[in-house]
VEXDREN-2710 file (C-alpha; in Angstrom, 1 decimal):
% VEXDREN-2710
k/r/px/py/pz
1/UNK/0.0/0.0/0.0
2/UNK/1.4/3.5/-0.8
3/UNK/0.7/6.7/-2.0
4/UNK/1.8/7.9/-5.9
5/UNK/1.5/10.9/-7.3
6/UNK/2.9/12.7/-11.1
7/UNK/3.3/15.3/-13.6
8/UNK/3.5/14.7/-17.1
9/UNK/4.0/18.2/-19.0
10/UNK/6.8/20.6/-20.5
11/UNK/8.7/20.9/-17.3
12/UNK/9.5/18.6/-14.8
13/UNK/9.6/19.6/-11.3
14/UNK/11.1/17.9/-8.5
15/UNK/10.4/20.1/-6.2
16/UNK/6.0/20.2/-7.2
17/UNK/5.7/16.4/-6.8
18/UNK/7.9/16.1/-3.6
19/UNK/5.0/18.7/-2.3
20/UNK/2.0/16.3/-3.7
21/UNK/4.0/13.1/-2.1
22/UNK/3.9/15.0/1.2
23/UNK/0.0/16.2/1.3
24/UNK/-0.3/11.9/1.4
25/UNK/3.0/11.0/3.4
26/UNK/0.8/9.2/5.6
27/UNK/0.1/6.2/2.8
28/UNK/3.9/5.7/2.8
29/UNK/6.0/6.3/5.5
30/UNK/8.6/3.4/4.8
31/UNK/10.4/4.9/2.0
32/UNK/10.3/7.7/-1.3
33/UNK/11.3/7.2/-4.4
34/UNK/11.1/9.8/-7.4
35/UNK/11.9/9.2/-10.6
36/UNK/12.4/12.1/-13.8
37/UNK/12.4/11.0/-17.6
38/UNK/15.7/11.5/-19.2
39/UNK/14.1/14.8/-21.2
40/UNK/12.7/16.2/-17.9
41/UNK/8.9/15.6/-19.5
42/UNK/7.7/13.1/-16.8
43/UNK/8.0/13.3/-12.8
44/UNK/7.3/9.5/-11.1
45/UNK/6.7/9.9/-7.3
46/UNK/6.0/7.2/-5.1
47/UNK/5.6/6.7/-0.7
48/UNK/6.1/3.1/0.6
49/UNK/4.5/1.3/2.8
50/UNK/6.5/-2.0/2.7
51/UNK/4.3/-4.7/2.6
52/UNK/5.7/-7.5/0.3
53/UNK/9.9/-7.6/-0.3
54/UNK/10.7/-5.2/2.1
55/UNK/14.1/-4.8/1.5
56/UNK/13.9/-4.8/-2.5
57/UNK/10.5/-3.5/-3.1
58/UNK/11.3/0.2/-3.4
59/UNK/9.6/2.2/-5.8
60/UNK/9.4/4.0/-8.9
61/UNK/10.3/0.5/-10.5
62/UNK/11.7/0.2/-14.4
63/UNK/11.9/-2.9/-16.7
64/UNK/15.2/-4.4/-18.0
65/UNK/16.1/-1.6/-20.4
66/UNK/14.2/0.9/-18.5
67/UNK/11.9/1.4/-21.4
68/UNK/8.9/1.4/-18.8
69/UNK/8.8/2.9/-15.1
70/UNK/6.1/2.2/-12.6
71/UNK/4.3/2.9/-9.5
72/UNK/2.0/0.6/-8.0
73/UNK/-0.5/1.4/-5.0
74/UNK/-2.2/-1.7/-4.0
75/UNK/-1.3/-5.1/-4.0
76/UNK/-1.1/-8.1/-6.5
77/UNK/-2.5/-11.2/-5.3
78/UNK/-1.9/-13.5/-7.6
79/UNK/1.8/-12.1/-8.7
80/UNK/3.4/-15.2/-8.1
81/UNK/1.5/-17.1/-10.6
82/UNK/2.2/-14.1/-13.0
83/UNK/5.7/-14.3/-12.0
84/UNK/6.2/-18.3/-13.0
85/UNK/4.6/-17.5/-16.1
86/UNK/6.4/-14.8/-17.2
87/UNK/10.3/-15.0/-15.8
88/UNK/11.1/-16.9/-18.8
89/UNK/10.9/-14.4/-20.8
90/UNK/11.6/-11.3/-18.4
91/UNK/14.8/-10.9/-15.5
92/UNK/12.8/-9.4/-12.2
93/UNK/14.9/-7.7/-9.9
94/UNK/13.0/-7.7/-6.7
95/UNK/10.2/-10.2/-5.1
96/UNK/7.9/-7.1/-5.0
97/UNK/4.1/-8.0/-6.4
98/UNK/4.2/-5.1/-8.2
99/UNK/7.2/-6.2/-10.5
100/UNK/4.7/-8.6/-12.2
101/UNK/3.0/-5.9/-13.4
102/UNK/6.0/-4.1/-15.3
103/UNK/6.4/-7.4/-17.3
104/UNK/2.6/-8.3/-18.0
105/UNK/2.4/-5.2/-19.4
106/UNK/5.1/-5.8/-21.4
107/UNK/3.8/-8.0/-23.3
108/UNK/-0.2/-7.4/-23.0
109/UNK/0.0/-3.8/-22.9
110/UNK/-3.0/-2.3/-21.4
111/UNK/-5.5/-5.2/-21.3
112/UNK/-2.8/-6.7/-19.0
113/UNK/-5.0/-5.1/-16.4
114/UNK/-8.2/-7.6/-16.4
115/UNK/-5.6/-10.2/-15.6
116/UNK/-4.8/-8.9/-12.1
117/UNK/-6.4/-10.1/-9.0
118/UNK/-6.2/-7.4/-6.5
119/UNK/-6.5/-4.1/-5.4
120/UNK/-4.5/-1.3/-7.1
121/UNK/-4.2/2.1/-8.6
122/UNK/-1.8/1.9/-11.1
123/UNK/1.0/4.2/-13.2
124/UNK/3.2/3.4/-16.0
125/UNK/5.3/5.7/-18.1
126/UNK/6.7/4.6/-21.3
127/UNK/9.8/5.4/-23.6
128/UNK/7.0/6.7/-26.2
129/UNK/6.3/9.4/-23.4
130/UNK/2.6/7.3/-22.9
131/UNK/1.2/7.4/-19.5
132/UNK/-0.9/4.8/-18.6
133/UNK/-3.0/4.5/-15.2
134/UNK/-5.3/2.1/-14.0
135/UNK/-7.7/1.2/-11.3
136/UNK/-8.8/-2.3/-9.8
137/UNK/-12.2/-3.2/-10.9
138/UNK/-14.4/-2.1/-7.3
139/UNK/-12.1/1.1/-6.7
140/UNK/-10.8/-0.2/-3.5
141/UNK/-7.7/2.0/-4.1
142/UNK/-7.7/5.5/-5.3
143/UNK/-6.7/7.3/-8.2
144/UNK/-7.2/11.0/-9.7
145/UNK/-6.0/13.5/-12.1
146/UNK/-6.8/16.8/-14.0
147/UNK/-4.5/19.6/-15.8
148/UNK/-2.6/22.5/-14.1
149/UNK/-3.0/26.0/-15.3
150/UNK/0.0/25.4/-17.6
151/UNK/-1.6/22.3/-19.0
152/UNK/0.4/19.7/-17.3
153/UNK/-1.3/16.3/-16.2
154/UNK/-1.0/15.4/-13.1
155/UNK/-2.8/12.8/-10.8
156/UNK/-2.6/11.2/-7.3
157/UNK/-3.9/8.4/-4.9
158/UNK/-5.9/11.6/-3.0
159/UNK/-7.6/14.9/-3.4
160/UNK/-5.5/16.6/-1.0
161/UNK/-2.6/16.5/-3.2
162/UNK/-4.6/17.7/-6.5
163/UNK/-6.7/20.5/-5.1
164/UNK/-4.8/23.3/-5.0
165/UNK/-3.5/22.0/-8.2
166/UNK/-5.6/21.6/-10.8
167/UNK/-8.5/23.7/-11.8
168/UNK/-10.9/20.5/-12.0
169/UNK/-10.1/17.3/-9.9
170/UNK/-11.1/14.3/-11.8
171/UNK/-11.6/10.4/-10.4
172/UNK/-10.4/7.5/-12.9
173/UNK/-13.5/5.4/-12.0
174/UNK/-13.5/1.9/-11.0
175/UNK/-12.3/-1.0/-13.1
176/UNK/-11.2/1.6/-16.0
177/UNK/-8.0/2.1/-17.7
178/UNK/-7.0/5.2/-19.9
179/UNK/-3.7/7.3/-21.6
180/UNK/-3.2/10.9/-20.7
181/UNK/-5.1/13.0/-22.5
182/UNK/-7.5/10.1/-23.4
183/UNK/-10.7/9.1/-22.4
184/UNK/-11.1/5.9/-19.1
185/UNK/-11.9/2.6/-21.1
186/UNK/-13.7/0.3/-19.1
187/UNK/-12.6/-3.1/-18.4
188/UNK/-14.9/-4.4/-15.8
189/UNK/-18.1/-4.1/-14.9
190/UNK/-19.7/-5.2/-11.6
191/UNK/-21.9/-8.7/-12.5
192/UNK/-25.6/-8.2/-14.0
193/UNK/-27.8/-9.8/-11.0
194/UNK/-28.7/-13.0/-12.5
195/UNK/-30.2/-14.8/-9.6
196/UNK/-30.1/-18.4/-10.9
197/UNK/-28.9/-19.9/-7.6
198/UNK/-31.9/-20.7/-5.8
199/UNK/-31.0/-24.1/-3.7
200/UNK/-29.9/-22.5/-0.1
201/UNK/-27.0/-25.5/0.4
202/UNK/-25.6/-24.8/-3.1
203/UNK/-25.2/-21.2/-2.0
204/UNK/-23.5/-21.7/0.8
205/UNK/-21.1/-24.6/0.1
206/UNK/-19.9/-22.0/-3.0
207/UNK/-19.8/-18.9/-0.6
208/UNK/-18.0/-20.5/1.8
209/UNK/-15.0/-22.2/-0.7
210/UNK/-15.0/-18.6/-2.0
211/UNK/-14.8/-16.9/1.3
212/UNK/-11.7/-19.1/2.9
213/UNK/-9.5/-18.2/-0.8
214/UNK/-10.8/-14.6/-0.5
215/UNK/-8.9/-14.8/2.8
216/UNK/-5.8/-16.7/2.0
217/UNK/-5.5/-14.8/-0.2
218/UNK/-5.1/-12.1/1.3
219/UNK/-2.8/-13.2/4.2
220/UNK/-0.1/-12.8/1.4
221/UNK/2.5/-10.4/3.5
222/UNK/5.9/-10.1/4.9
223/UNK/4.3/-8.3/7.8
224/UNK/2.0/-9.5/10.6
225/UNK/-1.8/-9.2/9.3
226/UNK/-4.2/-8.5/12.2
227/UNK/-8.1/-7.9/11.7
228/UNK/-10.4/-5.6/12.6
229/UNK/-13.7/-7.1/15.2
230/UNK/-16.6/-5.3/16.0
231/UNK/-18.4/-8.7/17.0
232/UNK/-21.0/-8.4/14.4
233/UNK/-21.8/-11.2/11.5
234/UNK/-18.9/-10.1/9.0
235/UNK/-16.0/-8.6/10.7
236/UNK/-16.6/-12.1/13.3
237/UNK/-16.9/-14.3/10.6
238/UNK/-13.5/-13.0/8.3
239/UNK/-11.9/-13.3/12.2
240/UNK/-13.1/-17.3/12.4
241/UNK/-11.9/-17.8/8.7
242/UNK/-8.3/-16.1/9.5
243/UNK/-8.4/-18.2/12.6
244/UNK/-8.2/-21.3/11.0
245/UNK/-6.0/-20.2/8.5
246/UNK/-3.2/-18.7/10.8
247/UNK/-1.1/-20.7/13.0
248/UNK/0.2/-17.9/15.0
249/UNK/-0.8/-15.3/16.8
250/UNK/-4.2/-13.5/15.7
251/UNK/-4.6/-9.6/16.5
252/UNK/-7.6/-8.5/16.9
253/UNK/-8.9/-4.8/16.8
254/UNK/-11.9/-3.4/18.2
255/UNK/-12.9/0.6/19.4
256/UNK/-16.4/2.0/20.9
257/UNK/-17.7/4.4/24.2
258/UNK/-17.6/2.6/27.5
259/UNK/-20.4/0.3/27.6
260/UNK/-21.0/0.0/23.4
261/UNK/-22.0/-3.0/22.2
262/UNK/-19.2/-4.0/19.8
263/UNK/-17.2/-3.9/22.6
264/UNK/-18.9/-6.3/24.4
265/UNK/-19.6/-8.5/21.3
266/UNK/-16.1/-8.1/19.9
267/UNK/-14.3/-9.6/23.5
268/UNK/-16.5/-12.8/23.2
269/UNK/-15.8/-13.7/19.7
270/UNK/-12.0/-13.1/20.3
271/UNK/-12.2/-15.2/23.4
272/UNK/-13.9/-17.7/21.1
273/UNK/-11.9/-17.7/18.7
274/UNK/-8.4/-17.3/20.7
275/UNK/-7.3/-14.3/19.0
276/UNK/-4.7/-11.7/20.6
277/UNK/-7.3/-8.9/21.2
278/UNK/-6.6/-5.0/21.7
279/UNK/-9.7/-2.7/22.4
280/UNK/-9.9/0.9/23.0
281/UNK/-12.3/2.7/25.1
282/UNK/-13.1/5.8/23.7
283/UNK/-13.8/9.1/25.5
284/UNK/-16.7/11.8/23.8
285/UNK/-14.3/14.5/24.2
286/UNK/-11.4/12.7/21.8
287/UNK/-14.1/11.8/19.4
288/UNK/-14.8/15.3/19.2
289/UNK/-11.5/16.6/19.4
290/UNK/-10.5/14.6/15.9
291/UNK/-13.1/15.4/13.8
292/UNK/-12.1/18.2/11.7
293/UNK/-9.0/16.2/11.3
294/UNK/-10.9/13.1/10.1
295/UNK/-13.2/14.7/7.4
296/UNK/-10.2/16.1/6.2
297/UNK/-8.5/12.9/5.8
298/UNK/-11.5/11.5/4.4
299/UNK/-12.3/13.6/1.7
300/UNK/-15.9/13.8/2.4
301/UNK/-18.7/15.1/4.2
302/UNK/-21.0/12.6/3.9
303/UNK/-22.8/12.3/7.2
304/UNK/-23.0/8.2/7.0
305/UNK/-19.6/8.3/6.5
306/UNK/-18.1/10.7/8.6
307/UNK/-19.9/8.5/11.5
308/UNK/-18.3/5.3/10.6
309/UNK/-15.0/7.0/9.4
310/UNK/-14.8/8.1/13.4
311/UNK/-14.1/4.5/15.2
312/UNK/-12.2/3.7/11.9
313/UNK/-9.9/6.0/12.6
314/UNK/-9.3/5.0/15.8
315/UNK/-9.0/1.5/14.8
316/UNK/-6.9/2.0/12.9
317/UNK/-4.6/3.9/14.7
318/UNK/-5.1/0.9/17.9
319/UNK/-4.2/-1.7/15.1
320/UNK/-1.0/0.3/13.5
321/UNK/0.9/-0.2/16.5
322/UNK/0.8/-3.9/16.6
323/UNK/0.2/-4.8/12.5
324/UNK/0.9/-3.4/9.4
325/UNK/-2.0/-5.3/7.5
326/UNK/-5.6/-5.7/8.6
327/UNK/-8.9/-7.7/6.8
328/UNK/-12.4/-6.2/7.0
329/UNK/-16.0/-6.8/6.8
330/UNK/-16.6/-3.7/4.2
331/UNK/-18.7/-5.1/1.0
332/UNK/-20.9/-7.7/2.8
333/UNK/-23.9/-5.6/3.4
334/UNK/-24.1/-4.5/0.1
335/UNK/-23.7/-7.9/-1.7
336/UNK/-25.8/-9.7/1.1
337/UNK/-28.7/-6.9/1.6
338/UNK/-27.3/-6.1/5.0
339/UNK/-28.9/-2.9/5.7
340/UNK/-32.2/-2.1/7.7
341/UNK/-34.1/0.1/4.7
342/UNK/-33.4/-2.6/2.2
343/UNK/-36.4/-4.4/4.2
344/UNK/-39.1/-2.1/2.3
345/UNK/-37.0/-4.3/-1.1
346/UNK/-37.8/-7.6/0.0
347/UNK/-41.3/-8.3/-1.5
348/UNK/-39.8/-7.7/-4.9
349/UNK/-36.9/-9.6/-5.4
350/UNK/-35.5/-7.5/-8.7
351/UNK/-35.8/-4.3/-6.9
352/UNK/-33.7/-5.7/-4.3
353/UNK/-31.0/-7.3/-6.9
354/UNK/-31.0/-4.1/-8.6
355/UNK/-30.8/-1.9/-5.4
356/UNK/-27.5/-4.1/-4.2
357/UNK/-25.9/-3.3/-7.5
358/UNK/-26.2/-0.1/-7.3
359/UNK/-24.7/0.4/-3.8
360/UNK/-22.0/-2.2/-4.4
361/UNK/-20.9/0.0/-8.1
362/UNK/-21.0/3.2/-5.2
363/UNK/-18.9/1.4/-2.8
364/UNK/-15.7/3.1/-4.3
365/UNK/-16.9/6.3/-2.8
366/UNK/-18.3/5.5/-0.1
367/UNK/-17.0/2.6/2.6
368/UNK/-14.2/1.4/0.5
369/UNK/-13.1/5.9/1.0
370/UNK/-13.3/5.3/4.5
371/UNK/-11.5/2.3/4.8
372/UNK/-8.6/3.3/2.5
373/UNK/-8.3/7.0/3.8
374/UNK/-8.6/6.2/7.8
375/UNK/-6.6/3.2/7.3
376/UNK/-3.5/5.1/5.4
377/UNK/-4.2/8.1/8.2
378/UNK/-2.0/6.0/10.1
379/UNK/0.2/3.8/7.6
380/UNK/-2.1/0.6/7.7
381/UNK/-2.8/-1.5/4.4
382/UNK/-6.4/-2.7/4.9
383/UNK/-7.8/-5.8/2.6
384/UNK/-11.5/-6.6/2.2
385/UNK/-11.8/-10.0/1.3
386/UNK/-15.8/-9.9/0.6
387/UNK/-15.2/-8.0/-2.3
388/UNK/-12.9/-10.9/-3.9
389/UNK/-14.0/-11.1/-7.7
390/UNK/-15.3/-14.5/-7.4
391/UNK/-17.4/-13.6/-4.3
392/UNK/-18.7/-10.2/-6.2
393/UNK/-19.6/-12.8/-9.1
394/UNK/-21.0/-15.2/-6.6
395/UNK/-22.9/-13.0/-4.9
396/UNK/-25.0/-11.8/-7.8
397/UNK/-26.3/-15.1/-8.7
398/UNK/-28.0/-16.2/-5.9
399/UNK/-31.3/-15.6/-5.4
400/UNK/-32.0/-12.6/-3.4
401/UNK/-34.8/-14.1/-1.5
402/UNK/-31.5/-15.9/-0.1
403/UNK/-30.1/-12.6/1.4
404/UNK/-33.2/-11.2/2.5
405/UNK/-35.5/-14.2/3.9
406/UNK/-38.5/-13.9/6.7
407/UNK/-37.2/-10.0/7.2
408/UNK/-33.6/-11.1/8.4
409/UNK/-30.9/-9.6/6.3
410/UNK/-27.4/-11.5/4.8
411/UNK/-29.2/-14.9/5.9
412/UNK/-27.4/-16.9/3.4
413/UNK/-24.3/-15.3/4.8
414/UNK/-25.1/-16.0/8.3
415/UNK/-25.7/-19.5/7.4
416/UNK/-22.4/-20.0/6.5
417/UNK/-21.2/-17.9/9.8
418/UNK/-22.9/-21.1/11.8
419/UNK/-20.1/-23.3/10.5
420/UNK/-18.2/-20.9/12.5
421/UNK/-19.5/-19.0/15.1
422/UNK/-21.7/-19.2/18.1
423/UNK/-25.5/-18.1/17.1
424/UNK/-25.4/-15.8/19.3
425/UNK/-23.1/-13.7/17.0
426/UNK/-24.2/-15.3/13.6
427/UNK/-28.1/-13.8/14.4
428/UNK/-27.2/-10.7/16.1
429/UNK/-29.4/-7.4/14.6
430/UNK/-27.1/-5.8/12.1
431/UNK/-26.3/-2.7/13.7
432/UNK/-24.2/0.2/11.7
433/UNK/-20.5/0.2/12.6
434/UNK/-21.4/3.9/14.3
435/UNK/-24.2/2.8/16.2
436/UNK/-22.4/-0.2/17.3
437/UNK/-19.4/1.4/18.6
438/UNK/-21.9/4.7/19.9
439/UNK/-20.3/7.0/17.8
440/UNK/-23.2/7.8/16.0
441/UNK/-25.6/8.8/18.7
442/UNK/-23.1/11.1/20.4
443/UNK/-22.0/12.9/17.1
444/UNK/-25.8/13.3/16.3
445/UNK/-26.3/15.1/19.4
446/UNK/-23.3/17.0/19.3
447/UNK/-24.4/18.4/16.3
448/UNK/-28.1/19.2/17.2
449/UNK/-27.0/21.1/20.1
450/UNK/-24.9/23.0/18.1
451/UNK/-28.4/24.3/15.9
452/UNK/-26.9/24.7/12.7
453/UNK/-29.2/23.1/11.2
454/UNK/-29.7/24.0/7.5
455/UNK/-26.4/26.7/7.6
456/UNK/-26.0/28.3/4.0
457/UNK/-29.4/26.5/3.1
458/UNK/-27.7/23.7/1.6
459/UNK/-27.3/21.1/4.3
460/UNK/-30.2/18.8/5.1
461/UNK/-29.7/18.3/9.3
462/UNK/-27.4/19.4/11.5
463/UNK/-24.5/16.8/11.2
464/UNK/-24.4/17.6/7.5
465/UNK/-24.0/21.2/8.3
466/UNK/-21.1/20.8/11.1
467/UNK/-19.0/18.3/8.9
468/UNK/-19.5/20.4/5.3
469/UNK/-18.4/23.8/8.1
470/UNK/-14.9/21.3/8.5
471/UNK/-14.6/20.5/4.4
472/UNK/-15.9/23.5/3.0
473/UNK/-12.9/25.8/2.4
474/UNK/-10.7/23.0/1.3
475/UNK/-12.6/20.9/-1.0
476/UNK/-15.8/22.5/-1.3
477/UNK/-16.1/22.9/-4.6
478/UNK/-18.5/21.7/-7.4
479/UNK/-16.0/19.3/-8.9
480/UNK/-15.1/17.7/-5.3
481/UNK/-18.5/17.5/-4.7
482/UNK/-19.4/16.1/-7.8
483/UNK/-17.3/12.9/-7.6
484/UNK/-18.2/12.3/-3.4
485/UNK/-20.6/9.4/-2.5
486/UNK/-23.8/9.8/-1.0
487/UNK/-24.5/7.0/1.4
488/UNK/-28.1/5.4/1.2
489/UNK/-28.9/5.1/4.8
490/UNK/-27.8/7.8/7.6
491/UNK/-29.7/5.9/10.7
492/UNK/-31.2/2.6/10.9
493/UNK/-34.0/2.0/8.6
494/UNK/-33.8/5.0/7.4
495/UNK/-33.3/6.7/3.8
496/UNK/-30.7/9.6/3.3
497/UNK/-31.2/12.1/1.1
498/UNK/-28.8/14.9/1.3
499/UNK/-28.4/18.5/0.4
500/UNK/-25.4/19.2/-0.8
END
């Protein structure tokens, strides 16, 4: 995981893109590397957080005759199979993941993308003075650009470092390639809900196979990988999968306000399960007290997401001390119909299939943003296993009166959680990650005692209002605004519709 940042124009400037790298030091505090073209046309920047090869992995990276440079945010999950197949033909230099995709490309040239398996924002530079980026099919990692005022491109793993930049801030969307100065070409698109898995003990055999690779898989580090457990269905159930997977030592992460339920919930499972467990208590003042900073970070004022972002943050920063890697729950609730309001979908079964796709195509935006920004806040690589290809894939061909059945949400999902889990946790309510930890309720009333409700007659409540007061002078414009996610649900069972 890392941060990269560039300029492709008439000049380069050393100096410019060491002052983008720093706005995101955060993503990589292991290391810089910065690379210039030989006719000063192209500036390479890249921030390290060593994950895989940590003493050879550093960062702009160039093939054999330095025809190609790269910079890689993300990680490559099947590289080693791409390695075997390709060292025949090509001398790697390091063990690094990201070497693999210097070579495929190589030979494939940009279609080499639909051939990775993992999450990345990608950057390649070429001898013909081509610059190439790309972005992993759900948009778990970031990636933007837009043009200076001297017509240079320039782009960067977050908005912070483009802002005072460029006069429009673009995002490359999800599962999209393109060429400076070109237009994104899609090369993935999330699965068209199909629904032709209708036998309950089919669905689950296949969703739990495709679960325990989605989580091998992601083990893949030269660093301890810990996981975040808020004791609810999915961060418990990745916990059980890891469990049996790892040998070792298990960390486990959880955050809340004395007395909060994923504090209780979270201790049981990680006595259940054995794991090494680290909680933090937190107090209303602190939660407060790094607010500003947080929608900051997180590039949004989304109410739903601020909320959540909150004990993410803090998780995050409990977790960095002991792990460099974590797993998450993020993507189940989409793909499974997790979420109180999509109750009113259940009696029509294609309303519901179509309302999961379209959260799960937003996801880039919304709760994969959080993860990604409050995770890097604090130099921690998190992985999201149920948003593995094969699962996404999965999960839109079973029924969804399998996800939604007798008014209990992710069912199919919690069926395979009772291979694994006491039933205590696999059929506890789903509560928001906010509400669970009590974050939510306190920043709600924080905010209504403030009474700015409706400030500048553009917010819809008064959370909306306090966090836009925090983003507006630094990314409140209409081109930030236009490319931040609106979240579907602010409370529980309830529809948000914001102002903004």
């Amino acid at each position: 995981m890392c941060g990269i940042a560039g300029i492709l124009g008439r000049v380069a400037d050393r100096a410019v893109i060491t002052r983008m790298l720093d706005e995101q030091r955060h993503r990589g505090p292991d290391g810089r590397g910065i690379w210039v073209s030989p006719e000063g046309h192209f500036t390479l920047g890249h921030d390290r957080l060593a994950i895989v090869d940590l003493a050879g992995g550093d960062q702009p990276l160039a093939n054999e005759d330095q025809t190609l440079w790269l910079a890689v945010n993300g990680e490559i999950y099947n590289h080693e199979a791409l390695r075997r197949e390709l060292e025949g033909r090509h001398h790697f230099r390091t063990s690094s993941d990201s070497e693999a995709v210097l070579h495929l490309f190589e030979e494939e040239g940009p279609e080499c993308v639909r051939r990775l398996d993992g999450m990345f924002a990608i950057a390649l530079w070429g001898q013909d003075g081509r610059l190439f980026l790309a972005r992993d099919p759900l948009g778990i990692k970031p990636l933007y650009y837009g043009c200076d005022a001297n017509d240079n491109f320039r782009f960067s793993s977050e908005i912070g470092a483009l802002v005072e930049q460029v006069a429009e801030v673009r995002e490359l969307p999800p599962g999209h390639y393109m060429f400076a100065g070109q237009q994104p070409v899609q090369f993935y698109k999330v699965p068209a809900p199909a629904a032709t898995m209708t036998d309950p003990d089919e669905a689950v055999a296949l969703l739990d196979a495709a679960l325990e690779q989605a989580v091998n898989k992601r083990l893949m580090a030269d660093v301890p990988v810990g996981v975040f457990l808020s004791g609810g269905l999915d961060s418990s159930l990745i916990a059980a999968i890891m469990r049996k997977q790892v040998s070792g030592a298990l960390h486990s992460f959880s955050v809340g306000v004395k007395g909060s339920a994923d504090l209780l919930n979270a201790r049981r499972v990680a006595a259940d399960l054995g794991t090494i467990h680290h909680e933090r208590v937190l107090a209303p003042r602190e939660v407060l007290d790094v607010l500003p900073g947080v929608v900051t970070a997180l590039e949004s004022c989304d109410p739903a997401l601020v909320r959540s972002a909150i004990p993410t943050y803090f998780v995050s920063e409990l977790a960095a001390r002991y792990v460099k890697v974590v797993l998450s729950g993020e993507g189940a609730d989409e793909l499974f119909a997790g979420y109180h309001y999509l109750s009113e979908f259940e009696p029509e079964p294609a309303a519901l299939s179509q309302e999961l796709h379209l959260t799960t195509r937003s996801l880039h935006n919304s709760n994969l943003q959080r993860v990604d920004r409050m995770t890097m806040a604090h130099g921690l690589e998190g992985r999201v296993p149920f948003l593995d290809q094969a699962i996404v894939a999965l999960a839109f061909r079973i029924d969804p009166a399998l996800k939604r059945r007798n008014g209990e949400g992710k069912w199919v999902l919690r069926k395979v959680a009772e291979r694994y889990l006491p039933s205590t946790i696999v059929w506890r309510n789903k509560e928001k990650f906010a509400s669970g930890t009590g974050v939510g309720p306190l920043l709600e009333q924080y905010a209504n005692g403030l009474g700015r409700d409706g400030e500048d007659g553009a917010c819809a409540c008064a959370e909306e209002a306090l966090y836009w007061s925090f983003f507006r002078d630094r990314y409140g414009r209409a081109d930030v605004l236009a490319a931040m996610g609106r979240s579907r649900s602010l409370g529980e069972g309830q529809r948000w519709v914001s102002a903004l």
